[in-house]
C-alpha positions in Angstrom: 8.1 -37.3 29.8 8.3 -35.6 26.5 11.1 -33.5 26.2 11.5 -29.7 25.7 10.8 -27.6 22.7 13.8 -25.8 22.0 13.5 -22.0 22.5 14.9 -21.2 18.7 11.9 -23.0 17.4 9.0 -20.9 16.3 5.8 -20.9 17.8 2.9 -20.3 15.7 -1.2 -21.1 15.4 -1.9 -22.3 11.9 -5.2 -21.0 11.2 -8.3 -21.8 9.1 -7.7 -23.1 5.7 -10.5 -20.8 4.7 -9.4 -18.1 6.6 -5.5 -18.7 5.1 -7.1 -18.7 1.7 -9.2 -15.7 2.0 -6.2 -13.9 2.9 -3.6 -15.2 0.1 -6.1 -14.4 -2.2 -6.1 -10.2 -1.0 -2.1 -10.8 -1.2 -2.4 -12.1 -4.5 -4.9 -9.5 -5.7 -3.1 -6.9 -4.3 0.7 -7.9 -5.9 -1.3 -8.4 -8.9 -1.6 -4.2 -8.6 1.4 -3.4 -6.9 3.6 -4.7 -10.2 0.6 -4.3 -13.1 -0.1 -1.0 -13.5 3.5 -0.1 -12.8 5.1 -3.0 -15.6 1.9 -1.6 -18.2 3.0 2.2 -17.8 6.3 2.2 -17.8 6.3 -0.8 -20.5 3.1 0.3 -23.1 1.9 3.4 -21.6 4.8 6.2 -21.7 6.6 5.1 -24.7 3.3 5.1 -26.7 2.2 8.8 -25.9 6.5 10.2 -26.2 5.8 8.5 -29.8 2.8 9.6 -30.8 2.1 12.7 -29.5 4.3 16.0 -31.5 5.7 17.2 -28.2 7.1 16.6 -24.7 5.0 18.9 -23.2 1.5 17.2 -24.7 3.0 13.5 -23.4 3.8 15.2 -19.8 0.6 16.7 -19.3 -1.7 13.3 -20.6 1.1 11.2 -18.0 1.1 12.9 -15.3 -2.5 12.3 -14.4 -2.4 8.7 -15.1 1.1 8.6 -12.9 -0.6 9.9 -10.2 -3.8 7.2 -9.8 -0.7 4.8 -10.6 0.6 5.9 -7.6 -2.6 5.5 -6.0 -2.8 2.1 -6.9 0.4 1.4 -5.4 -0.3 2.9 -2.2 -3.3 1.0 -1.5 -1.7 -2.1 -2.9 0.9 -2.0 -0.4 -0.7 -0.7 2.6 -3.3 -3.9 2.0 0.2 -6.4 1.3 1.5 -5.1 4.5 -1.3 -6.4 6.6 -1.8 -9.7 4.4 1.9 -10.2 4.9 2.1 -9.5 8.6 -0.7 -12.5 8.8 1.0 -14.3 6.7 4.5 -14.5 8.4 2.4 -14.9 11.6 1.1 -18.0 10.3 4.7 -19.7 9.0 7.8 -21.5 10.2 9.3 -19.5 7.7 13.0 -18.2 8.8 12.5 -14.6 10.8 14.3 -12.6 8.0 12.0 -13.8 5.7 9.0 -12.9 7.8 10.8 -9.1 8.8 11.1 -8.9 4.5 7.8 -9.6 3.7 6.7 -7.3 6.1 9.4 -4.3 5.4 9.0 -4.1 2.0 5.7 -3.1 1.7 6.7 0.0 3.6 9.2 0.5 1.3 7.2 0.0 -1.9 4.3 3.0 -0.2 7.2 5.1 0.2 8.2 5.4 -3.0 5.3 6.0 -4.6 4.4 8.8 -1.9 7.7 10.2 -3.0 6.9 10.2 -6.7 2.9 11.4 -6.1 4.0 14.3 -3.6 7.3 15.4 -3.9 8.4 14.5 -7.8 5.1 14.9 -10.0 3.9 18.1 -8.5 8.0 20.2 -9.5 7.5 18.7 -13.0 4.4 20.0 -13.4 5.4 23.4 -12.2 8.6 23.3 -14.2 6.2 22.7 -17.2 3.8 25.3 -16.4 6.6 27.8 -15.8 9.1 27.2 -18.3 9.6 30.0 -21.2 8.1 28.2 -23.7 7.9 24.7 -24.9 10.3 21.9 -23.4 11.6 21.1 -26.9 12.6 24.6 -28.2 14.6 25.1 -24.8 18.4 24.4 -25.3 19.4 21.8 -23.0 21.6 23.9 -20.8 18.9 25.7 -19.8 18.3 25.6 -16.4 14.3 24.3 -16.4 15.2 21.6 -18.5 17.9 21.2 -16.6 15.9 20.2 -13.6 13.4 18.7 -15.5 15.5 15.8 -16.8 16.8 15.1 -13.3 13.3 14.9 -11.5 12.7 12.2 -14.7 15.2 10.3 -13.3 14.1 10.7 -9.9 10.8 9.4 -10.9 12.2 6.5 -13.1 14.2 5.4 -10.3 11.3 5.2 -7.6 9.6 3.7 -10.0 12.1 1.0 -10.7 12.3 0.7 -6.7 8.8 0.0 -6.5 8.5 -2.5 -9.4 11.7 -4.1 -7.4 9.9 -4.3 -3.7 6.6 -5.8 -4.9 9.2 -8.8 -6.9 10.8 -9.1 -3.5 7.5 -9.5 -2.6 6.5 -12.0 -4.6 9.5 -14.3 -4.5 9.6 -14.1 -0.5 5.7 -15.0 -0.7 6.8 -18.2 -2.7 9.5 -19.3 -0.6 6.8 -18.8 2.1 3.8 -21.3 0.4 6.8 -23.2 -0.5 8.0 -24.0 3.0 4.4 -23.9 4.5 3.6 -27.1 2.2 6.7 -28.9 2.5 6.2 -28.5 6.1 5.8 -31.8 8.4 2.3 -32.3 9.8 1.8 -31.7 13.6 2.7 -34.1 16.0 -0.1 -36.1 17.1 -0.4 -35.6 21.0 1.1 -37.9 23.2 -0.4 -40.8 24.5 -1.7 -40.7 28.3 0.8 -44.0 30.2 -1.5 -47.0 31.4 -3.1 -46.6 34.4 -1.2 -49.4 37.0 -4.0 -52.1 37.4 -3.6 -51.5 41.3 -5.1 -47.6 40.7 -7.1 -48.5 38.1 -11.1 -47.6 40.1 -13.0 -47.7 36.7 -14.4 -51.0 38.1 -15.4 -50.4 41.0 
């Protein structure tokens, strides 16, 4: 008699390599634009155009259009990592924290950059548009650019956030394939006992 599996022990149905594969590769391809397009504008992107261009108003106006199909990006990118990671934590032995992170922070990651795409670009844009006269030649107690700088913060910080969640990502998805190779192979199934000679009616 083969004795019990212990209840703590997960349970899981490893599937089809090619099915595993196909979907590590939509994980892959969608970390790869959770944390580019974020890394490239915040890296190459905004400090290029606040260089170049003669004023803060120009450089808002030519970023906020490209912030916002950034945030697109990132919306899709995560909503697609959240299903790729609820298969894959289906499909591990990893520990259950592990499997709640990788599917949590996705959620998190979309929810910042809804907050930056609906509630942070569309006040600096009417700050902009409303202000008496250009950013620059405001003094900075006024109270537009007042507000201004701290909805750049705003934005910088859910920004940061989601740069952070899709590296959570990424390192839990490594400790994942980590674990999921070093994992021992399945026990082979156990043999059937001899039949006794005496009940043995293959011969007859």
């Amino acid at each position: 008699m083969s004795p019990p599996v212990p209840r703590s022990s997960p349970v899981f149905r490893l599937p089809s390599s090619g099915l595993f594969a196909l979907v590590l590769v939509f994980h892959l391809l969608a970390l790869t634009l959770a944390l580019g397009p974020p890394i490239f504008f915040g890296a190459a992107v905004a400090p290029s155009v606040f260089r170049i261009l003669p004023t803060r108003d120009m450089a808002g106006a030519l970023q906020s259009p490209i912030l916002i199909r950034a945030c697109w990006f990132a919306e899709g990118s995560f909503a697609l990592l959240f299903v790729t990671s609820w298969f894959l934590g289906r499909w591990s032995a990893a520990p259950r924290l592990q499997r709640s992170l990788l599917t949590r922070a996705p959620v998190l990651g979309m929810i910042a950059a809804v907050v930056i795409e609906k509630l942070l670009i569309p006040p600096i844009d009417a700050i902009r548009a409303q202000a008496p006269g250009l950013i620059d030649n405001l003094p900075a107690a006024d109270p537009s650019r007042v507000l201004l700088s701290r909805y750049h913060r705003l934005s910088t910080a859910f920004f940061a956030a989601e740069i952070a969640v899709a590296l959570v990502i990424l390192v839990v998805t490594a400790r994942l394939l980590a674990g999921r190779r070093h994992a021992p192979p399945a026990a082979a199934p156990a043999a059937r006992p001899p039949v006794p000679k005496l009940l043995d009616l293959s011969d007859i």
